[in-house]
C-alpha positions in Angstrom: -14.9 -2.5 19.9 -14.4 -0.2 22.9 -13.6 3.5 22.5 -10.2 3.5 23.4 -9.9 0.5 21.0 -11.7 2.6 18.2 -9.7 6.1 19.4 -6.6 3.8 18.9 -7.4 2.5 15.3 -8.4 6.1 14.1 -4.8 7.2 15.6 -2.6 4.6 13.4 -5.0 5.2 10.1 -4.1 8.9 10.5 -0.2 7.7 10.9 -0.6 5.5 7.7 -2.8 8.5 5.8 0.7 10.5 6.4 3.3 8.2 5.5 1.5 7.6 2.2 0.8 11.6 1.5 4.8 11.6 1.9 5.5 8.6 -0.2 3.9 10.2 -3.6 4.7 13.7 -2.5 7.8 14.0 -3.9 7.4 11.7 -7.1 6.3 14.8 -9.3 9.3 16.8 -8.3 11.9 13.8 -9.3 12.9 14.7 -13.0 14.2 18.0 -11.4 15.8 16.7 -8.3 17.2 13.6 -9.3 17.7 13.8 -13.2 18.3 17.6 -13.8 20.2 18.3 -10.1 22.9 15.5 -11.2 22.5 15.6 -15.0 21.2 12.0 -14.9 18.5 10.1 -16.8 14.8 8.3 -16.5 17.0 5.8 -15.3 18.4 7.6 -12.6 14.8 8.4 -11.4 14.0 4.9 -11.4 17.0 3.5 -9.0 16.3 6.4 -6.6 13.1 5.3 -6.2 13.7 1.5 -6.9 16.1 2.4 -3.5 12.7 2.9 -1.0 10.9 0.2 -3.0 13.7 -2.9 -1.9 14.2 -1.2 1.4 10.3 -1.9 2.2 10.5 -5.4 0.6 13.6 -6.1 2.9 12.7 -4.7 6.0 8.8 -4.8 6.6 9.2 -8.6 7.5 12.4 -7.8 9.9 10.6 -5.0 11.7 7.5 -7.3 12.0 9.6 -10.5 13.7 11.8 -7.9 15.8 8.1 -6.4 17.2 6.6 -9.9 17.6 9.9 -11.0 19.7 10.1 -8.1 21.5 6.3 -8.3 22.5 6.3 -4.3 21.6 5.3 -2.3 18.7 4.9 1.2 19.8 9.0 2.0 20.0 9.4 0.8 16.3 7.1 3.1 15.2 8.0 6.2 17.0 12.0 5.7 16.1 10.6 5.0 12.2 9.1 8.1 12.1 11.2 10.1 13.9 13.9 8.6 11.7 12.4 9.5 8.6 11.9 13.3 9.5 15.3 13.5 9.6 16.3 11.3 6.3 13.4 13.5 4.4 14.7 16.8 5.8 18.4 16.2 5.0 18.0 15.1 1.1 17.2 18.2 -0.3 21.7 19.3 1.3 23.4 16.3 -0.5 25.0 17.2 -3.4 26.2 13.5 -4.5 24.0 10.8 -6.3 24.4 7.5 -4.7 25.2 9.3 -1.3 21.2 10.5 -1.8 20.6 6.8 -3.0 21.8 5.5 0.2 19.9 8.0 2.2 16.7 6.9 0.8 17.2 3.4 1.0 17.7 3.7 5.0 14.8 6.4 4.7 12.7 3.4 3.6 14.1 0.9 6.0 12.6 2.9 8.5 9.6 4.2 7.1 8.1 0.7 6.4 8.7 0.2 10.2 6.1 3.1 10.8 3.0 2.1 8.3 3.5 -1.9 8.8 3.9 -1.7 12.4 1.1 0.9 12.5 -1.1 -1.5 9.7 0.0 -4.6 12.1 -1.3 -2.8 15.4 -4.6 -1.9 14.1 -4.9 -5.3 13.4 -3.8 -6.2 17.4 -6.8 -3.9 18.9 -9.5 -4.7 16.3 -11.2 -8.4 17.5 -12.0 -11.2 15.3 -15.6 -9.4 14.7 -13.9 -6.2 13.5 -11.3 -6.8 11.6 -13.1 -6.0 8.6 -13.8 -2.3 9.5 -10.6 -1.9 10.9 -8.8 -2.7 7.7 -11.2 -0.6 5.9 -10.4 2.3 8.2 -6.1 1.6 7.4 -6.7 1.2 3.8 -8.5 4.3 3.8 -6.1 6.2 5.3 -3.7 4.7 3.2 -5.3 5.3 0.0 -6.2 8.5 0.4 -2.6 9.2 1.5 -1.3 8.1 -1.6 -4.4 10.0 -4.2 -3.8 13.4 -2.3 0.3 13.2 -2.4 1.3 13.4 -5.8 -1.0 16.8 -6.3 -0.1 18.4 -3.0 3.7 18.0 -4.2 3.4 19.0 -7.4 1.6 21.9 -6.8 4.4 22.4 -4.1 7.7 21.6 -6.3 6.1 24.1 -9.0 4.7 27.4 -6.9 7.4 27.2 -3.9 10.8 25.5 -5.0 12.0 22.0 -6.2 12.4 20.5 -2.5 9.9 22.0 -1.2 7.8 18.6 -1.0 11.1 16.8 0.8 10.6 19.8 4.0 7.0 19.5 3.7 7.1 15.8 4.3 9.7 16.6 6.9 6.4 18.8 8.8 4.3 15.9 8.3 6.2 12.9 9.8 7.0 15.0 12.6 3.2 15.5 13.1 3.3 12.0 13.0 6.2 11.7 14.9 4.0 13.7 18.3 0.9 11.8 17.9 2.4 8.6 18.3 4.5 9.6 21.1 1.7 11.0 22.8 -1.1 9.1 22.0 0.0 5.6 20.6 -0.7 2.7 23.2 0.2 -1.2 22.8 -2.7 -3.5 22.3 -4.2 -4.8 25.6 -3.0 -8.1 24.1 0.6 -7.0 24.2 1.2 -5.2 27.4 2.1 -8.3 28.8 5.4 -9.0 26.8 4.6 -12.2 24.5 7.4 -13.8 22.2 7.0 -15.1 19.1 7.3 -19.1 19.1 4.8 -20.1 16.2 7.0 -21.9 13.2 6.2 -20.1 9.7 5.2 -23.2 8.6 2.4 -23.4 10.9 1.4 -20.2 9.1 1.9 -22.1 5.6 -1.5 -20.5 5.0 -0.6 -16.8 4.8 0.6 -17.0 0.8 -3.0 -16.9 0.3 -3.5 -13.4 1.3 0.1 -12.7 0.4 -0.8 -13.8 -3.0 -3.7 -11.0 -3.6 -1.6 -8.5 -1.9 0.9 -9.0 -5.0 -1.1 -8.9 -7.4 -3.8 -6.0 -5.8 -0.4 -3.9 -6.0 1.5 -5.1 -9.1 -1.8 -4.5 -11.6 -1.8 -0.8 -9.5 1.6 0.2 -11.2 0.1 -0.8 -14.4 -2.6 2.5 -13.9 0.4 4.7 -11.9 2.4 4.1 -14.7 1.0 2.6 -18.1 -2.3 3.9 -18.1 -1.7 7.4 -18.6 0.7 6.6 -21.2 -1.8 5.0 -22.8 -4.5 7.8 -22.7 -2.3 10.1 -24.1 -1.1 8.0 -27.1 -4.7 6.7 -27.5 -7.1 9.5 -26.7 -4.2 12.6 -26.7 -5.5 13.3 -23.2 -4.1 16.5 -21.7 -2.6 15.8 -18.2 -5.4 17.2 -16.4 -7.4 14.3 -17.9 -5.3 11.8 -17.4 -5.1 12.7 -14.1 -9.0 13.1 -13.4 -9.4 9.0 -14.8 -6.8 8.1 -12.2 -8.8 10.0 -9.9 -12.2 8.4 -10.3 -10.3 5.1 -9.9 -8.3 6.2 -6.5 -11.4 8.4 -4.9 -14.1 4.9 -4.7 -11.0 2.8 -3.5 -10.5 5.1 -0.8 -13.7 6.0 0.3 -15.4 3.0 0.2 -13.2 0.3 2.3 -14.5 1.5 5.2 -17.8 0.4 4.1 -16.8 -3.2 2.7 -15.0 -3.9 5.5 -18.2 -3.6 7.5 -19.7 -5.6 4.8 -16.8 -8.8 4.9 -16.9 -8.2 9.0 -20.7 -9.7 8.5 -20.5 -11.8 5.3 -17.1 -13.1 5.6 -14.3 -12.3 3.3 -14.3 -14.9 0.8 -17.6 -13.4 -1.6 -15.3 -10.0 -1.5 -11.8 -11.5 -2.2 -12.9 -14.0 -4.5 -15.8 -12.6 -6.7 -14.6 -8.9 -6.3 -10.7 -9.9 -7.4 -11.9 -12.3 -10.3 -14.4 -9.3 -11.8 -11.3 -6.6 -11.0 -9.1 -9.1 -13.5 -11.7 -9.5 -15.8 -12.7 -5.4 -16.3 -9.2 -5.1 -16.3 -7.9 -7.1 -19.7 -11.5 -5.3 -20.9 -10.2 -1.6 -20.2 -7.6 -1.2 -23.0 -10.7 -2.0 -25.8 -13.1 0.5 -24.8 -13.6 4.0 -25.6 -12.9 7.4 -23.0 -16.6 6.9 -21.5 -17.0 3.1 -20.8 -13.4 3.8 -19.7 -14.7 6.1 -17.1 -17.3 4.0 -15.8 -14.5 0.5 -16.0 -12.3 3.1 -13.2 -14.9 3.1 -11.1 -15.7 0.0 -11.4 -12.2 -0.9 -10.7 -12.0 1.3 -7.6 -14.6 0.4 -6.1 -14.0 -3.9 -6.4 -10.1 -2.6 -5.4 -11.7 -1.5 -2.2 -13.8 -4.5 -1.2 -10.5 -6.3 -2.1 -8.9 -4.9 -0.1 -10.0 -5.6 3.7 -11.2 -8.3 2.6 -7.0 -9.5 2.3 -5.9 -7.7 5.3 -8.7 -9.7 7.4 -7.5 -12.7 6.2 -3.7 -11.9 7.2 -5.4 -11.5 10.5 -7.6 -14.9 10.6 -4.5 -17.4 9.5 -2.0 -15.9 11.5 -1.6 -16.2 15.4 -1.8 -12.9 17.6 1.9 -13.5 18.4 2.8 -13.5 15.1 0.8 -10.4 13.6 4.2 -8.1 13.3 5.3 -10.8 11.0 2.2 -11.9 8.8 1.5 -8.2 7.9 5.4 -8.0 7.7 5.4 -10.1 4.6 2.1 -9.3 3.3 3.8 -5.8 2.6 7.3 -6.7 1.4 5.3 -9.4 -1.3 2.9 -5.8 -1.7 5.9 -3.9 -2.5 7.0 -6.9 -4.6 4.1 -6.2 -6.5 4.1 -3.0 -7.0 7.7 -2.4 -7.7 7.5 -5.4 -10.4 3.9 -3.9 -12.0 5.8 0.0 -12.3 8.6 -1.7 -14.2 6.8 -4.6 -16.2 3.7 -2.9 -17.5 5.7 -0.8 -19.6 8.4 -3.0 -20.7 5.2 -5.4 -21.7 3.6 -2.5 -23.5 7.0 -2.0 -25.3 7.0 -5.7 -26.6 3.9 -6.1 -27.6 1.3 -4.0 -27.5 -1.3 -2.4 -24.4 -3.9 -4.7 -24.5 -1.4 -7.5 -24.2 -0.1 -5.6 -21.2 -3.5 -5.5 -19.5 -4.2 -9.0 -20.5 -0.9 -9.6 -18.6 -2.2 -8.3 -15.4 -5.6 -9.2 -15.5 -4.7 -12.9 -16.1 -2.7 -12.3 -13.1 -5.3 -11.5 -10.9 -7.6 -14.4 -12.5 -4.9 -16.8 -11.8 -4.9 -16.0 -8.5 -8.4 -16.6 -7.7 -8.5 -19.8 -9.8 -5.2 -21.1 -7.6 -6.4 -19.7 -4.1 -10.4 -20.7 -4.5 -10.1 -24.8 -3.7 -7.7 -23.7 -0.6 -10.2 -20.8 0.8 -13.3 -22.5 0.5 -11.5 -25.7 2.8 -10.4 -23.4 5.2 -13.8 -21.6 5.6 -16.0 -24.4 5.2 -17.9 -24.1 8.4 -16.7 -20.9 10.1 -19.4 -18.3 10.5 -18.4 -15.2 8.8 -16.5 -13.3 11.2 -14.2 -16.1 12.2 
C-alpha cells in the first residue's frame, strides 16, 4: 500500500471513529430528552431511536448503488455529513415528538451515507493483499467510536445541560464535515467514472459475509442491552461495574482488529471467521452460568474473537464482490448489520422476559453457531485453492 493509499485509509477510519462517537453520544441523555421533554415512555425512547436504526437498514444499500452508478463516492459523503451537522444541531429547538422522529430518521438516511460510503472507500484503495489491515484500521475506528460515545455524552448531558451531546455531535461532524472536503480523494480505481453493470445474482455469494455481519451485531445488542440487566439482577452490580465489564469486552475489540486484520491479510480469513465466530457462540451461551470473575475473563475473550471476526467479514465483502460493485456489497452488509443489531436490542430482552437469561444467551449463541455450521461447506468451496490473500 502506497502512502497516499495509507494517508487515505487513516482519513475515512477517523470519519467512521466520529460518526460512531455521535451515534452513542446521545443514548445516555434520551430518558430526559425524549421521555421527560414530551412526557412519553421507554417506548417512546425506543421509536426515536428505532427511527435512525430503519433509516440505515433502508438507505445504506441505496447510497451504495447510487455511488457505484455514479462511479463517485466522495460527494455522498461530504453532503452526509454536512447534512447531519445540521439535523444533529437542529433537534435540541423542536418542541413536537414525531416532528423530532422525522428529523432523525432523515438524520440517519444521511449519516449511513457517510460511514458506509467512507467503510466502502477504504475498501476501494486497500488492494487484494490489504484488505485485512484496512478493515482492521475501519473497525477500529468504528469501535472505538462507539466505546468512547456513550461516556463522553453522559458525562456531557449531566455536568453541562440535557442537549448538550446533540451540539457536541453538531462540532464533531463538522470536523468531519472539513476533513473530507479537504482531504478525501476517490480511489485511483474510480477516477475514471465506472458504472455498475454486475447482476446481484452474480454476487449470490455475498449472504455469506452478510450472514456474520447479522449476527456479529444482533448478539452485540444482547451485551448493549441485556447484559447489564443481568449483572445488576444477578450480581447487584453498581453502574460503574456494569459499565467496566462492557468495557473490557469493547476495549480488545477495538484495539486488536488492526492486528487480526494483518493476521487474516497473511492467513486468509476463513481460520478467523470460522473458528473465531464458532468459539464467540460457544463462550457466549457459557457467559450467563459463570460467576463475576470467569465472567471477566469470557468479555475478553469475547472481545478479542469479536475483533478477529470482524475483518475477517469485511475482507470477505471485498473478495466476492466486484470493484464496481463495492458501494453496494458494503451497502447491504450494513443495512443486514443494522438488521442485526436493531433485532438483538429488541429480542434479547423480550427472550429474557419469556423465559429466562441463559435461554437468552443460548438464543444468540446458537445463532452465531448456526451460522458457521450453514456457511462452512460454502467457504471452504470457494477458497479451496486460493492462497490466502486472494
Amino acid at each position: 500500500m502506497t502512502d497516499s493509499s495509507r494517508n487515505q485509509v487513516l482519513r475515512l477510519a477517523a470519519i467512521v471513529f466520529m460518526a460512531m462517537v455521535n451515534l452513542t453520544m446521545v443514548s445516555p441523555i434520551l430518558p430526559e430528552f425524549v421521555k421527560d421533554r414530551f412526557g412519553g415512555s421507554d417506548v417512546s425512547i425506543g421509536i426515536f431511536t428505532s427511527a435512525e436504526m430503519i433509516a440505515y437498514i433502508i438507505f445504506a444499500p441505496i447510497w451504495g448503488i447510487i455511488s457505484d452508478r455514479t462511479g463517485k463516492r466522495v460527494p455522498y459523503v461530504i453532503m452526509g455529513l454536512g447534512a447531519s451537522s445540521i439535523l444533529f444541531i437542529l433537534m435540541p429547538s423542536i418542541d413536537n415528538y414525531w416532528v423530532l422522529v422525522g428529523v432523525r430518521f432523515v438524520q440517519g438516511a444521511f449519516t449511513v451515507a457517510a460511514w458506509s460510503l467512507a467503510m466502502t472507500m477504504a475498501l476501494d484503495w486497500a488492494g487484494a493483499e490489504n484488505r485485512g489491515r484496512t478493515m482492521g484500521v475501519l473497525g477500529a475506528g468504528m469501535m472505538m467510536g462507539m466505546a468512547l460515545g456513550a461516556p463522553i455524552g453522559g458525562i456531557m448531558g449531566e455536568r453541562w445541560m440535557i442537549a448538550g451531546p446533540f451540539y457536541i455531535a453538531f462540532v464533531v461532524f463538522i470536523a468531519a464535515f472539513v476533513l473530507a472536503l479537504l482531504f478525501l480523494k476517490e480511489p485511483t480505481s474510480r477516477r475514471v467514472k465506472v458504472k455498475a453493470t454486475t447482476p446481484l445474482r452474480e454476487e449470490k455469494d455475498l449472504w455469506i459475509p452478510s450472514a456474520y455481519g447479522f449476527v456479529e451485531r444482533f448478539t452485540a445488542g444482547f451485551f448493549i442491552t441485556l447484559f447489564p440487566v443481568f449483572l445488576d439482577e444477578t450480581f447487584d452490580f453498581e453502574a460503574g461495574m456494569r459499565g467496566m465489564y462492557l468495557g473490557i469486552f469493547f476495549l480488545p475489540f477495538a484495539l486488536l482488529q488492526y492486528p487480526f486484520g494483518r493476521l487474516t491479510d497473511k492467513w486468509g480469513p476463513l481460520p478467523f471467521i470460522l473458528l473465531g465466530s464458532a468459539m464467540y457462540g460457544v463462550i457466549m451461551i457459557l457467559i450467563t452460568h459463570l460467576q463475576p470473575v470467569p465472567i471477566a475473563v469470557a468479555m475478553v475473550l469475547l472481545g478479542a474473537l469479536a475483533a478477529a471476526m470482524l475483518p475477517a467479514s469485511l475482507v470477505l465483502v471485498g473478495a466476492l464482490s466486484r470493484p464496481e460493485t463495492y458501494g453496494r456489497a458494503m451497502g447491504i452488509f450494513n443495512a443486514l448489520g443494522s438488521v442485526g443489531f436493531a433485532a438483538g436490542l429488541m429480542l434479547s430482552a423480550v427472550f429474557a422476559e419469556i423465559w429466562n437469561y441463559n435461554i437468552a444467551y443460548l438464543v444468540g449463541g446458537m445463532s452465531v453457531i448456526v451460522v458457521v455450521v450453514f456457511t462452512t461447506g460454502p467457504l471452504l468451496k470457494l477458497f479451496r485453492g486460493r492462497p490466502a490473500a486472494a
